[in-house]
C-alpha positions as CSV (number, residue, x, y, z in Angstrom):
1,X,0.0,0.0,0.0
2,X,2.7,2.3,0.6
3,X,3.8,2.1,-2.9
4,X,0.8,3.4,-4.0
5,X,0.9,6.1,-1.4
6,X,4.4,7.0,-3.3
7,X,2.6,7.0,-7.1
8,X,-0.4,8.9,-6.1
9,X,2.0,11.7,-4.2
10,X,4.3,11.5,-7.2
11,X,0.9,12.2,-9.3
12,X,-0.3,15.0,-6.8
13,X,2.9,16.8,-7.3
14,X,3.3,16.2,-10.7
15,X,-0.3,18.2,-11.3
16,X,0.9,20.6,-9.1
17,X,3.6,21.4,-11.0
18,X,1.4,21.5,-14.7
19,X,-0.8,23.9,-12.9
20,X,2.2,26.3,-11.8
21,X,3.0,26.1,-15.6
22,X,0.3,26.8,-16.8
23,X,-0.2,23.5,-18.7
24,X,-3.3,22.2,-17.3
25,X,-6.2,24.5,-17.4
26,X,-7.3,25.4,-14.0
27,X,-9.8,28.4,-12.5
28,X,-7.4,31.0,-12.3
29,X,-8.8,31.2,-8.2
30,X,-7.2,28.1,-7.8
31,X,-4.4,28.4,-9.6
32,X,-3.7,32.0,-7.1
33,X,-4.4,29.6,-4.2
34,X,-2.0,26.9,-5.2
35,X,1.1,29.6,-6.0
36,X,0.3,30.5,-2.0
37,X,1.9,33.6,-0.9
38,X,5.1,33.3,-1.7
39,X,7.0,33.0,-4.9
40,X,9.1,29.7,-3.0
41,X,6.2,28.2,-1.3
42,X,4.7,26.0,-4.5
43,X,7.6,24.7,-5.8
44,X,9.3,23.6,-2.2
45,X,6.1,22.3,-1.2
46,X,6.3,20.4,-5.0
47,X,10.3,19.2,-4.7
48,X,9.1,18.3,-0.9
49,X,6.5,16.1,-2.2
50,X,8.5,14.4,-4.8
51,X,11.2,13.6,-2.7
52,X,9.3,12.2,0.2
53,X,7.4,10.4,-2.4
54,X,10.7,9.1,-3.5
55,X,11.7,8.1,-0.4
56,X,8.6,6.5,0.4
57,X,8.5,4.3,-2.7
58,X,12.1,3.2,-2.2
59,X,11.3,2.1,1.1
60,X,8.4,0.1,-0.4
61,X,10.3,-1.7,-3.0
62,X,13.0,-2.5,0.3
63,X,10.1,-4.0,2.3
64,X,8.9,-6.1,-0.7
65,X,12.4,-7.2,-1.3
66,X,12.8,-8.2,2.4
67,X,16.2,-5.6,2.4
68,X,16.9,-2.3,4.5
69,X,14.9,-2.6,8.0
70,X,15.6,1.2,8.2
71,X,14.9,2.7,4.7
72,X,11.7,0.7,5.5
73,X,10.9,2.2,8.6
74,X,12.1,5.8,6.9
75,X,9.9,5.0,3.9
76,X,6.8,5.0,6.8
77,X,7.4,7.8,7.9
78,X,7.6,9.9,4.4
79,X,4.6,8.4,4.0
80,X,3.2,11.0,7.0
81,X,5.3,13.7,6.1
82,X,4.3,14.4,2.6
83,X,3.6,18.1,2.2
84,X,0.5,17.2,0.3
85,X,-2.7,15.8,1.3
86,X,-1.7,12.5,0.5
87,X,-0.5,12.3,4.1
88,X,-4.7,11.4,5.2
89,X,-3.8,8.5,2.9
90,X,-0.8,7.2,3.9
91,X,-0.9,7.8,7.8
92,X,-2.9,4.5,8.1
93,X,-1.1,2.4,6.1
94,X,2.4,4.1,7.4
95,X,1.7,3.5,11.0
96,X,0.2,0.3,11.0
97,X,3.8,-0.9,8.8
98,X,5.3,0.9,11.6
99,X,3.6,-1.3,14.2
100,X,4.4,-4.4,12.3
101,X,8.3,-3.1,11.6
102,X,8.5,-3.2,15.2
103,X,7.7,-6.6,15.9
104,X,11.8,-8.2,16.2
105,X,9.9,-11.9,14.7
106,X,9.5,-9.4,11.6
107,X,12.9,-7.6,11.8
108,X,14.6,-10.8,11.7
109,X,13.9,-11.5,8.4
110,X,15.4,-8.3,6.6
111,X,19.3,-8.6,5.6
């Protein structure tokens, strides 16, 4: 589940960006409230969601592959930290993998 957390966020911030340019037609009211207030609020809040996404798929692919006990446990916690509203998404499925990552039965079997 957590992967898909990652590709929707990715997707969240990719439309982001394509309204910030312009290229995906948008009321022009919600274009104004995506830019925010500042010139450097959008595109942090855009690099900040792409590379928590990043993170957060990386640390999927680790727990499928049984790999990495601790880019798994940071791939959780992206998953919460996402500057996007993904993060109502993903705080289930993040701290119940947190729960389980916990367990030492479970983090016995990660090399």
């Amino acid at each position: 589940m957590l992967m898909n957390v990652a590709i929707i966020n990715i997707a969240y911030a990719l439309a982001m960006a394509a309204v910030l340019g312009g290229y995906l037609p948008v009321p022009q009211e919600f274009a104004n409230a995506v830019r925010g207030e500042t010139s450097w609020a959008a595109p942090l809040k855009i690099v900040g969601a792409l590379v928590t996404a990043s993170l957060t798929l990386w640390g999927a692919w680790s727990a499928f592959n049984l790999r990495r006990w601790t880019l798994v446990v940071v791939g959780a916690a992206t998953a919460v930290l996402t500057p996007t509203p993904v993060c109502f998404v993903g705080f289930p499925f993040a701290v119940w993998m947190l729960w389980v990552l916990s367990m030492p039965e479970v983090r016995q079997h990660f090399s």
